[in-house]
C-alpha atoms as one frame of an Amber mdcrd trajectory, in Angstrom:
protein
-109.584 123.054   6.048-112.468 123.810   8.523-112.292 123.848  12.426-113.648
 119.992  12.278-110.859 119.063  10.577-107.551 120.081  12.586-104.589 118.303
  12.988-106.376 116.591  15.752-109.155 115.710  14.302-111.598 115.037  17.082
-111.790 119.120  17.910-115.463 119.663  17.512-115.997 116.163  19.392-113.480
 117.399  22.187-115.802 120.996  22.745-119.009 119.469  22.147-117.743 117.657
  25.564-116.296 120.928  26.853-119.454 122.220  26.538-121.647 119.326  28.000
-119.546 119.392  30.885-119.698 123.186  31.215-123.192 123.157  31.553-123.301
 120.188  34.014-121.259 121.662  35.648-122.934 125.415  36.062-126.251 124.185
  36.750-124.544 122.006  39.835-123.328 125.450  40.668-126.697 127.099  40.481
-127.857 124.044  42.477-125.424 124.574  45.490-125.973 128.342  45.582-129.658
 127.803  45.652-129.291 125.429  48.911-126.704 127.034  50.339-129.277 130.252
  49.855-131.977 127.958  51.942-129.894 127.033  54.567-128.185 130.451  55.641
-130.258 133.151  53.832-128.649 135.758  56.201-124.949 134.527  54.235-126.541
 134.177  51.131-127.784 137.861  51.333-124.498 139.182  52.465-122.286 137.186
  49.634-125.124 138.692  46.837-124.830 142.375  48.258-120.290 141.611  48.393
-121.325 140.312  44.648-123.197 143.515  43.694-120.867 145.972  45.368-118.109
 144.120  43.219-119.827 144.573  39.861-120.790 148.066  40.676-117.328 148.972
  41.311-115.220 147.185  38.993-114.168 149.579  35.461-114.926 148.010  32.092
């Protein structure tokens, strides 16, 4: 029995969706930061170097 054919039957259906909506939803996301990085670059700057600080600091 392959993933496709579960006890529910609709499960590659049901993340095909997943995914569609993922992606709608993450390039809204890029959309809004990209604004919201027109409007108040000063912010924008100062959430990116918070973001970069995080990364540099957190331990794998």
């Amino acid at each position: 029995m392959s993933d496709q054919e579960g006890p529910g039957g609709r499960r590659s259906a049901d993340d095909a969706e997943r995914r569609r909506r993922r992606a709608q939803f993450l390039r809204d996301l890029n959309e809004a930061r990209a604004l919201r990085e027109r409007v108040q670059p000063r912010r924008a700057r100062a959430a990116r170097m918070r973001q970069v600080m995080r990364m540099r600091t957190f331990r794998w």
